[in-house]
N, C-alpha and C positions, 0 to 999 in steps of 0.2 A: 589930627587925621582920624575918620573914623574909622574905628576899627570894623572886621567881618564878623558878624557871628559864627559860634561855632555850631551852633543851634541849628543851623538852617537845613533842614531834610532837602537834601538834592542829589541827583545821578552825578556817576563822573566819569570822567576821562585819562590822560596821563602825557605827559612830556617826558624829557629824560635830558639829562645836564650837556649832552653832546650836544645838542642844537637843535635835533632833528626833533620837529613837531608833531603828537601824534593826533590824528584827528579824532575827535570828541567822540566820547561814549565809551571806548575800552583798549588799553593799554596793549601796545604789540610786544612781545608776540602772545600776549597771555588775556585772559577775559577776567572782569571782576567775578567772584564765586568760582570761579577754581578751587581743586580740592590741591591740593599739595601734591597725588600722584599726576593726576593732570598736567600741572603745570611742569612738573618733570619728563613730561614727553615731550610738552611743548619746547621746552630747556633742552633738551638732547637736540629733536629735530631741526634748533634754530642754529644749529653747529657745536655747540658746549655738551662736549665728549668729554672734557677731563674734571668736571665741577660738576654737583648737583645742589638741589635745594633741599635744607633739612630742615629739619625742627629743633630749637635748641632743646637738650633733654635735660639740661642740670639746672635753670633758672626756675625757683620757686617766684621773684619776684618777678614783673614787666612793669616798664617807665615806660606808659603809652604819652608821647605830647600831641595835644589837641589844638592848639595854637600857636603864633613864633614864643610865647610867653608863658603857656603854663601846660605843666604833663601830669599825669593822675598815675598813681603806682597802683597797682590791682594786681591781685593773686594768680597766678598762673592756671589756667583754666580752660575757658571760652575763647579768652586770648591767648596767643601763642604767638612768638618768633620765630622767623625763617631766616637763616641763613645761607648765604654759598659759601659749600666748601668743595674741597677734592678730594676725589672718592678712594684716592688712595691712603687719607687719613683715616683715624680713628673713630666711634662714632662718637666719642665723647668730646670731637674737637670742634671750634669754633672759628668760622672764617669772615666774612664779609657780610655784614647783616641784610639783608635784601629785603623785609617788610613784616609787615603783619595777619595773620589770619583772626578770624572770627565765626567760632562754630564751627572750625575747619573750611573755611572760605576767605581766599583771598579777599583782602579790600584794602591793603595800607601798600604802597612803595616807599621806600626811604633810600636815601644815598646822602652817608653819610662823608665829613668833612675827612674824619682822619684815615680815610679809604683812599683819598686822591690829596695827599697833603702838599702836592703842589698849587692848589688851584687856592686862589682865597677868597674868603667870605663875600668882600668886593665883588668880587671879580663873579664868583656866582650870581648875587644878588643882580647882577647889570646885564647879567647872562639872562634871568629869570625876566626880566624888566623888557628887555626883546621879544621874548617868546609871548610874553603875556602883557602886553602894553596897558593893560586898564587896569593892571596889578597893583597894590599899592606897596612903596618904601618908604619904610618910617625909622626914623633912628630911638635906641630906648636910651635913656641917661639914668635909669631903677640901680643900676651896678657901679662896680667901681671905674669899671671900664663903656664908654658909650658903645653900642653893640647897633648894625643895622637888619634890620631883617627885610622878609617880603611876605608878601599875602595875597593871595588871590581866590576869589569865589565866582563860579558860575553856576546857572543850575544843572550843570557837567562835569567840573572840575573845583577842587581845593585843593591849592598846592600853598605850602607856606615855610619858610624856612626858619633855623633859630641857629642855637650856636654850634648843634651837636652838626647838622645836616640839615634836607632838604626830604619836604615828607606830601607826596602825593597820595590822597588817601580820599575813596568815597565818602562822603558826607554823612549819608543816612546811615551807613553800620557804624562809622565812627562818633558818630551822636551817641547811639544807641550804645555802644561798648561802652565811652566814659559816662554816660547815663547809669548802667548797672555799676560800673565800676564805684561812685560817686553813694548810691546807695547800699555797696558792699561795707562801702569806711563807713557809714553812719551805722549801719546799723552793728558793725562789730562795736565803735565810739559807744554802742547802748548800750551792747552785751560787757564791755568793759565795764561799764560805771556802775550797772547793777551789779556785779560781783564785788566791785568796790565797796559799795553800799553794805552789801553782806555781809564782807568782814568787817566791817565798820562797826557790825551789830553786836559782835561778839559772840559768844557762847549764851 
């Protein structure tokens, strides 16, 4: 089955695992490029008075996935994690992950598995399979265990699921993010081996 590029600069859209379809171009109740207090107005006024959206503030590292199959680790930066939590916690606490920003702009939705551990992989994936009928399901047999995922690309929407969750995410900044990301690891990969080299040389 062929696979989607991840490559492909396109707008998007967004769904959500309830069933309810959102129509093309930008995710209810919130708009891609949101700032994080934005989207907390939008979060209050859509009735969630006892949760907000935060930024996690303790991870140096983020595991961005860019396909059902592979995720790029990148320095905590440009990119950032949002979480829900309630506001009667700590700021140092961690609730429900809710997506990703970039440059402080929304562009990732995730909803992950062990958020709703009743619901399963199946059962998503047939879910997704509805919603997006020209989506592709492909099973992997790379592990010990066969795993199915889903995938979908328009030039509106990528949605594609893996083991952790299910990850609605604009195209073009999520290119662009694992893009820099990709060139972060190389170019530390260079500044390691010359220092390698260095001592190598001795005194």
């Amino acid at each position: 089955m062929k696979r989607i590029s991840w490559l492909v600069m396109v707008a998007f859209g967004l769904a959500v695992l309830s069933g309810k379809i959102v129509g093309a171009g930008e995710p209810e109740p919130f708009r891609w490029g949101m700032t994080l207090e934005e989207m907390n107005q939008v979060w209050a006024q859509s009735g969630q008075t006892e949760t907000v959206l935060r930024e996690e503030p303790t991870r140096l590292k983020i595991v961005l996935p860019y396909n059902p199959l592979k995720a790029i680790q990148v320095q905590r930066g440009r990119i950032v994690t949002i979480f829900q939590v309630k506001k009667t916690e700590g700021s140092l606490s961690i609730g429900k992950m809710f997506g990703f920003m970039y440059n402080g702009k929304f562009f990732c939705r995730t909803q992950l598995f062990r958020d709703s551990p009743i619901v399963s992989t199946q059962e998503v994936v047939s879910k997704l399979k509805k919603q997006y009928p020209e989506g592709k399901v492909y099973r992997s047999i790379s592990g010990p265990t066969p795993s199915t995922h889903f995938e979908y690309l328009t030039t509106e929407i990528y949605v594609f699921s893996n083991e952790e969750g299910v990850y609605y995410c604009e195209p073009y900044t999520l290119s662009k993010a694992v893009r820099e990301g990709q060139q972060g690891i190389e170019a530390k990969e260079v500044k390691d081996l010359d220092e390698l080299r260095e001592s190598l040389k001795g005194p």
